[in-house]
C-alpha positions as CSV (number, residue, x, y, z in Angstrom):
1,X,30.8,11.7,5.4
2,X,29.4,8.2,6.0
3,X,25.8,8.1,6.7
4,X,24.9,7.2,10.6
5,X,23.8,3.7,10.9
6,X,19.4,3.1,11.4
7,X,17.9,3.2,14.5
8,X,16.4,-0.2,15.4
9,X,12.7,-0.9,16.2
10,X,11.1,-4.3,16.6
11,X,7.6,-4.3,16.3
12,X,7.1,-7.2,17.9
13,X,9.0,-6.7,21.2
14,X,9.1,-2.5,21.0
15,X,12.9,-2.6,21.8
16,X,14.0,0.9,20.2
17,X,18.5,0.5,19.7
18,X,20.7,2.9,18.4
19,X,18.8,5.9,19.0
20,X,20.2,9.2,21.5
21,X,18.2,11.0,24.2
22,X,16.3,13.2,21.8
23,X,15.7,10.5,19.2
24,X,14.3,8.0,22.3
25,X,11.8,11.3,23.2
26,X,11.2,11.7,19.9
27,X,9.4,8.3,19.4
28,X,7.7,8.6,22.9
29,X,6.3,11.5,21.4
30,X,5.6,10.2,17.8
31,X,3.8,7.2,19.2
32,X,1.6,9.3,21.5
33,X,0.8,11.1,19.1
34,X,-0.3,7.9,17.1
35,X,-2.7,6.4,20.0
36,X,-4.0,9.9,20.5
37,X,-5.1,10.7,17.0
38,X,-5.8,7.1,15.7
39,X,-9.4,8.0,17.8
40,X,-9.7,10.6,15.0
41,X,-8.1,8.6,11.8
42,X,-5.0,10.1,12.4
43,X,-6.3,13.5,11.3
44,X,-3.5,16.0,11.7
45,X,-0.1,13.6,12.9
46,X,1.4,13.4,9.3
47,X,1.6,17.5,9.9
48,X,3.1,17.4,13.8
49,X,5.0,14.6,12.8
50,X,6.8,16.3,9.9
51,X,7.3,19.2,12.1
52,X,9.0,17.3,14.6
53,X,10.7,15.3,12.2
54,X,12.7,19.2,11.6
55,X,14.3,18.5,15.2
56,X,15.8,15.6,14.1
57,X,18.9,14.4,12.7
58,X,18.6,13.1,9.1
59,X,18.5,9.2,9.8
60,X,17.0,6.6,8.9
61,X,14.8,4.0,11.4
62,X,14.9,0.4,10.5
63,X,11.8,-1.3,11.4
64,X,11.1,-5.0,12.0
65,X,8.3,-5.7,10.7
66,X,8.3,-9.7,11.6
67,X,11.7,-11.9,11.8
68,X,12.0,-11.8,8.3
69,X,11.0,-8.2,7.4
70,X,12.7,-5.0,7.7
71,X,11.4,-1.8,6.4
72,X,13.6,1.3,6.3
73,X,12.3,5.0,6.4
74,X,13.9,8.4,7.6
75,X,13.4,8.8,11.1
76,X,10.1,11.1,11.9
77,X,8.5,10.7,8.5
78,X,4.7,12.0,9.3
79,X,3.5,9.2,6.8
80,X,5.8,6.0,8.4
81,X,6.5,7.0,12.0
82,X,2.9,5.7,12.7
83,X,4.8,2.0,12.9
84,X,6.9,2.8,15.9
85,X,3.0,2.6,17.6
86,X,2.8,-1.3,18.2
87,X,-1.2,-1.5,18.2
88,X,-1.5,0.6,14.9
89,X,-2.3,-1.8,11.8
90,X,-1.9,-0.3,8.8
91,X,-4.3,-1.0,6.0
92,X,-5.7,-4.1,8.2
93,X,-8.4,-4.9,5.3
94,X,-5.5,-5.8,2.6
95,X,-3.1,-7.7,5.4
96,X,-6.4,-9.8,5.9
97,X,-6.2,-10.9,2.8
98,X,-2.4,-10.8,2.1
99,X,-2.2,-13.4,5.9
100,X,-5.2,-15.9,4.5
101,X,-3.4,-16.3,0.9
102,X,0.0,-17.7,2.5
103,X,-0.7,-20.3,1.0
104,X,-1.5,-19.7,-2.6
105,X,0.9,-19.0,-5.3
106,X,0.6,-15.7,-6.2
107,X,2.9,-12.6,-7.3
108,X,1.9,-9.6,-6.1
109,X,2.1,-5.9,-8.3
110,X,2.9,-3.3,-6.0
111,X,1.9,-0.5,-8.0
112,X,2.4,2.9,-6.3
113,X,4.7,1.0,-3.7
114,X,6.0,4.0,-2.5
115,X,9.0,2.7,0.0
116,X,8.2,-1.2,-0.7
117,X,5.9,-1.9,2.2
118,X,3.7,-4.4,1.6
119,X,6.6,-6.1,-0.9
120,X,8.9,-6.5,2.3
121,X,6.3,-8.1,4.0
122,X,4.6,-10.1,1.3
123,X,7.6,-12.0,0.4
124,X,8.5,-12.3,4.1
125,X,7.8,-15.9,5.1
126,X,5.8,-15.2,7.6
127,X,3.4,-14.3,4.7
128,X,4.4,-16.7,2.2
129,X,7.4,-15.7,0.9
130,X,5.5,-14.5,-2.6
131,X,7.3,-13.3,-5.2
132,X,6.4,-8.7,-5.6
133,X,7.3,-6.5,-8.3
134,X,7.1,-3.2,-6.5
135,X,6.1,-0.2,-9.3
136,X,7.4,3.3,-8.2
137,X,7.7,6.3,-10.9
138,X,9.2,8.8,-8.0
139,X,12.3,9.8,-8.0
140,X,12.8,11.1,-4.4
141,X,10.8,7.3,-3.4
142,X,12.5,5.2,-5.8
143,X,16.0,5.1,-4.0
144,X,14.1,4.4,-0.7
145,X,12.3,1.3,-2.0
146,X,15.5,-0.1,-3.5
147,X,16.9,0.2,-0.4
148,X,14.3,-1.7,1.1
149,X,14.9,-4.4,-1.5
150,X,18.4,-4.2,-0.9
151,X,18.3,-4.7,3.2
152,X,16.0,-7.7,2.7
153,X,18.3,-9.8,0.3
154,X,17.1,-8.5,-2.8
155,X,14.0,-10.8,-2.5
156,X,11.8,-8.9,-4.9
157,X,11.9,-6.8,-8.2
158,X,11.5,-2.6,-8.6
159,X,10.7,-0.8,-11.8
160,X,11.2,2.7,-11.5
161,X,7.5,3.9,-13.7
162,X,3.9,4.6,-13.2
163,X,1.3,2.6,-13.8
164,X,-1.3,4.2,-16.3
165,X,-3.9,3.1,-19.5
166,X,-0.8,2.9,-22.2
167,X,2.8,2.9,-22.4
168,X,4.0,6.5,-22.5
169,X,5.6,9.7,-20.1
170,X,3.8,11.6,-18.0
171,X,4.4,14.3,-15.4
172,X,4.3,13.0,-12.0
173,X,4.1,16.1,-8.9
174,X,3.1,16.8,-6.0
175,X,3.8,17.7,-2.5
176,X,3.9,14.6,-0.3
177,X,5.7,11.3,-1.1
178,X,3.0,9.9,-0.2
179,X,0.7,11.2,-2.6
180,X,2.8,11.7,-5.7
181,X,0.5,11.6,-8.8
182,X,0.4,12.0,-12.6
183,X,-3.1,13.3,-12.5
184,X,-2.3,16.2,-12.4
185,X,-2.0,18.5,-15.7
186,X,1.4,19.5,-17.9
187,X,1.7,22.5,-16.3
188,X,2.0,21.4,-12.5
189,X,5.5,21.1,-13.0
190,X,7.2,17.9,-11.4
191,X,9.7,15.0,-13.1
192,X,8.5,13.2,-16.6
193,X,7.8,9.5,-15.8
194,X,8.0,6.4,-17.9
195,X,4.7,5.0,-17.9
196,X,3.4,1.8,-18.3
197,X,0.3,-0.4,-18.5
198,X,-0.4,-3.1,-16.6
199,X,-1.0,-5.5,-19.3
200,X,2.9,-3.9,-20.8
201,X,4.1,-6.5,-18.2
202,X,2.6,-9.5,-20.0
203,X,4.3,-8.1,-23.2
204,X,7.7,-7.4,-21.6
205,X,8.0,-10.7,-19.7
206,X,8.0,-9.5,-16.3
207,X,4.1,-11.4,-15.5
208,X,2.8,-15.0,-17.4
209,X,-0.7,-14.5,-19.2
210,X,-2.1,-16.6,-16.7
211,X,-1.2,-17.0,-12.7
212,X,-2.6,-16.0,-9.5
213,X,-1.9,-11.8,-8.9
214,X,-3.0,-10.1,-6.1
215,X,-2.7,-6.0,-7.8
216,X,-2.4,-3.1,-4.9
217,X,-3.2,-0.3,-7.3
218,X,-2.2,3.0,-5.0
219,X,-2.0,5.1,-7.9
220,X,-3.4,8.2,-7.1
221,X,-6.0,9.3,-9.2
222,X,-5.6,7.4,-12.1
223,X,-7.0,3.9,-10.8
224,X,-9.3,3.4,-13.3
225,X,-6.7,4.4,-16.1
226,X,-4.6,1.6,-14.6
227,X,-7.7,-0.9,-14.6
228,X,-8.2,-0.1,-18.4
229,X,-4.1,-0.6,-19.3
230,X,-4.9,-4.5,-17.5
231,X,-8.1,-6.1,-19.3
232,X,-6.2,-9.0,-20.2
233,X,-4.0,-9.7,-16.5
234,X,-7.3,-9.0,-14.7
235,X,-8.9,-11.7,-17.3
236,X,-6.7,-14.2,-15.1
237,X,-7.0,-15.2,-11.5
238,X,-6.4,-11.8,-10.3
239,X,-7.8,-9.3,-7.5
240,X,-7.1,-5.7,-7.9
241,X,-7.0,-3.3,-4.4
242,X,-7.7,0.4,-5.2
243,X,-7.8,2.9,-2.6
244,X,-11.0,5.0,-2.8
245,X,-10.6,8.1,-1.4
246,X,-12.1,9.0,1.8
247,X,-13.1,12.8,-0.2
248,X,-14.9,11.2,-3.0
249,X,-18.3,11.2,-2.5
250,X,-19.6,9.4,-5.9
251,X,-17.1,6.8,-4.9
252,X,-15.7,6.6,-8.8
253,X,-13.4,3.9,-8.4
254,X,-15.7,1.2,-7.3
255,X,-18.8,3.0,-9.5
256,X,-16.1,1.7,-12.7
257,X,-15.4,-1.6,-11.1
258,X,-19.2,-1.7,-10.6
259,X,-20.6,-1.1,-13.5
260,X,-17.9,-1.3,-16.3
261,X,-15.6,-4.3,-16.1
262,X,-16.7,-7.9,-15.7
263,X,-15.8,-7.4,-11.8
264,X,-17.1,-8.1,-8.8
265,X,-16.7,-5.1,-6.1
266,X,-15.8,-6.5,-2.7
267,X,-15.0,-4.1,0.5
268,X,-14.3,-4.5,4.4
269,X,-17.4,-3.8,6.5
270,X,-16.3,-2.8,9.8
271,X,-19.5,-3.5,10.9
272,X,-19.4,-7.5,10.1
273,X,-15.5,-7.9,9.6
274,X,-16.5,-9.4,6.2
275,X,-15.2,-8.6,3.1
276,X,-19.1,-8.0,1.5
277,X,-19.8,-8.2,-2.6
278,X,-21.1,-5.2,-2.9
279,X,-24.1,-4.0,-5.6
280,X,-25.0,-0.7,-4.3
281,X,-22.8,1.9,-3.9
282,X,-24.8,3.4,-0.9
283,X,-22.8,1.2,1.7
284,X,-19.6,3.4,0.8
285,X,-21.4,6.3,2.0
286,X,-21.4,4.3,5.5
287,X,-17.8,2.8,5.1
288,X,-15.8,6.3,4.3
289,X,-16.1,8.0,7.6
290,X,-13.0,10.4,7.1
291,X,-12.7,12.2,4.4
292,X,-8.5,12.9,4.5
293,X,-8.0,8.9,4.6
294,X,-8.1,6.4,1.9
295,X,-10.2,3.1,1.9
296,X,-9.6,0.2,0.2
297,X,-12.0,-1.9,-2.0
298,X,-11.7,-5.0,-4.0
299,X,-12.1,-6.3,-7.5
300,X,-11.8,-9.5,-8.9
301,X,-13.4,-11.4,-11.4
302,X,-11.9,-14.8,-10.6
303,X,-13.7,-17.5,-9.3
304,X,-10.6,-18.9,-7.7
305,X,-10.0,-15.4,-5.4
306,X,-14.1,-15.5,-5.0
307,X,-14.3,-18.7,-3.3
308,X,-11.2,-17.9,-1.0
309,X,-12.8,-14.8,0.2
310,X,-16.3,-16.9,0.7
311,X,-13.7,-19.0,2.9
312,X,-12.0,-16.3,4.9
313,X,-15.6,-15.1,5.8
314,X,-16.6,-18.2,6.8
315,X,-13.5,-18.4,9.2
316,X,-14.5,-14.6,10.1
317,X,-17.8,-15.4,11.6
318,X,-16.8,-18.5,13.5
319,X,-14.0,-16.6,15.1
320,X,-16.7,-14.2,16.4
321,X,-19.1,-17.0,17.5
């Protein structure tokens, strides 16, 4: 039986094709759902949304992103459907960077891309047209974010492995695509996973030993494995993004960047709009508001990145003159 064709959602004009009576009431309903809850960080959609998404048809929704991005998802995914709500932004504090560095050349590592997100709209033009390598170890994501490769010409590269400290396998499981991990031990079951580090793409040709890389590490629980697997890419003019979770009070990820790499730690303060160096680990405590959500924070140890950031700020602060 041939698949039915995507619904159609433009971001930019909210014109919803393709889509019957129930699927039309169905996003009335996802996106108040989204306005409603983004009051409280979103706390309990992903759960109403998956229940709803039970209602549904299996489909897919095609969302356009910009002119030049589409990104394609099954219709009433708790984690996605989010999209269909034109005023949410999702993870505003890396698009702020990813929008000021159009014009650098960079690559971007997508590692833990999950169904290709930020690679469909990184190598958009709107935002550059970078070249992403988009890392994914799962095999229930993987064919998702080749699709999304496909649908937008092919314009950037997947590797189906996770990202850890050395080459290897490991066990990757868990209960939500989103939050697929091979932290866990042997015994939680799951699919064995190629693994590799993120200096392995150096060796294997994939990255140059020197460049501009922006690295979206969204790994799950083994950040600072991955940080330890890329001493000599993050020796270049690099930035690493890690997501800290919203859970972890000693804040472990940035307490590593802190105080055992050569790294500065840089995060979004929603008080100033600024992406602040941090040296004291205190301000997280202000940041991570919700504890079910994760934040991102910045590394780098590139003067190059540094300055640009100084920059952005700059700009930041005259906007809100």
């Amino acid at each position: 039986m041939m698949a039915q064709a995507p619904i159609q959602f433009d971001r930019a004009s909210g014109a919803l094709e393709g889509a019957n009576l129930w699927e039309r009431t169905a996003a009335l309903a996802l996106v108040t759902g989204s306005k409603i809850s983004s009051h409280f960080s979103h706390m309990g959609y992903i759960a109403c949304a998956n229940l709803l998404r039970k209602t549904l048809p299996e489909r897919n929704i095609a969302i356009k992103l910009n002119p030049d991005a589409v990104f394609e998802f099954p219709y009433g995914d708790g984690y996605w459907s989010k999209l269909l709500n034109r005023s949410y932004c999702y993870e505003d504090e890396l698009e702020l960077l990813f929008r000021d560095s159009i014009d650098v050349d960079y690559t971007l590592l997508d590692c833990g891309a999950n169904y290709g997100y930020w690679s469909v709209l990184v190598s958009s033009k709107p935002f550059g047209a970078h070249k992403s390598i988009a890392i994914e170890p799962s095999g229930q994501n993987y064919p998702k974010l080749a699709n999304n490769a496909r649908i937008n010409g092919g314009r950037f590269e997947t590797l189906k492995c996770a990202i850890g400290a050395a080459r290897g396998t490991a066990r990757l499981s868990g209960t939500k695509h989103e939050a697929f991990s091979i932290a866990g031990s042997a015994s939680a079951g799951g699919e064995e996973v190629p693994v590799l580090a993120l200096d392995d793409l150096i060796d294997d040709g994939k990255v140059a030993a020197s460049g501009k890389y922006l690295i979206k590490l969204d790994v799950e629980g083994v950040e600072i494995e991955a940080i330890k697997g890329g001493a000599r890419l993050l020796q270049t003019d690099s930035v690493i993004m890690c997501e800290e979770h919203g859970s972890d009070r000693s804040h472990a990820v940035s307490r590593y960047i802190l105080e055992q790499t050569p790294m500065k730690l840089i995060v979004l303060d929603p008080r100033t709009n600024r992406l602040e160096t941090v040296t004291e680990l205190s301000i997280l405590d202000r940041i991570k508001v919700s504890t079910h959500v994760g934040y991102n924070v910045f590394g780098t140890a590139s003067a190059f990145w540094q300055d640009r950031i100084d920059a952005l700020n700059a700009k930041t602060a005259r906007r809100m003159q």
